[in-house]
N, C-alpha and C positions, 0 to 999 in steps of 0.2 A: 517515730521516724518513718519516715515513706517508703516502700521498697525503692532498692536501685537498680531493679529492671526492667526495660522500657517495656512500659502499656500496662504495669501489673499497678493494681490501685489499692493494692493490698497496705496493713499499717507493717510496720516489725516490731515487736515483742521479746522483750527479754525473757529469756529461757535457760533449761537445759539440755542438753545434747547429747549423744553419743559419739563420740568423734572416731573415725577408722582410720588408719593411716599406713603405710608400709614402710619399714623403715629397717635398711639393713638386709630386705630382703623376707623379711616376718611381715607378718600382720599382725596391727596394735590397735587395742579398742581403748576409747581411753573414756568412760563412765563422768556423768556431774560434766560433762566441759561448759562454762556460761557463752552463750550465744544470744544474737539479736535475730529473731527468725519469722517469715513473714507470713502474716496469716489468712492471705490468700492462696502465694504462688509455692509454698516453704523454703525460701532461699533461703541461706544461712549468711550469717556474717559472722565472723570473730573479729574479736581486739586486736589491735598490735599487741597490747601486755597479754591478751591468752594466750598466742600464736607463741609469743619470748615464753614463757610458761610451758607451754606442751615443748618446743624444742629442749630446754631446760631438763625437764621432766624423760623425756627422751635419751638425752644425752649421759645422763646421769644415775638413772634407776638402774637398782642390783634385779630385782628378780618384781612380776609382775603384782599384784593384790590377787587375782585368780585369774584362770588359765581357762577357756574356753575351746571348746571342739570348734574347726575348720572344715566345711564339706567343700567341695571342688563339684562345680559345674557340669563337668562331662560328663 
């Protein structure tokens, strides 16, 4: 599939990803997510079924697979 950002002639490539997201006010990594990503410019795409998946997965999980240190910018 072509990317879909104008002027990039890049192809996308199914992959895996690390997806970050903030949710709740935390910050979630969420490891494996499959993505379609472009191998010139690296835009990401997700599915509508990963996207329904990671909310799911969000909405629902007790406690994380591992716990990762956070450093702040400043």
């Amino acid at each position: 599939m072509k990317c879909s950002i104008k002027d990039c002639s890049g192809e996308c490539e199914t992959s895996e990803i690390t997806h970050t997201v903030r949710y709740h006010g935390q910050v979630v990594v969420i490891d494996h997510v499959p993505a379609e990503v472009c191998s010139v410019c690296g835009d990401v795409l997700l599915s509508p079924e990963t996207v329904r998946h990671i909310e799911q997965l969000l909405s629902t999980a007790d406690r994380p697979a591992r716990e990762v240190p956070l450093y702040e910018y400043a």
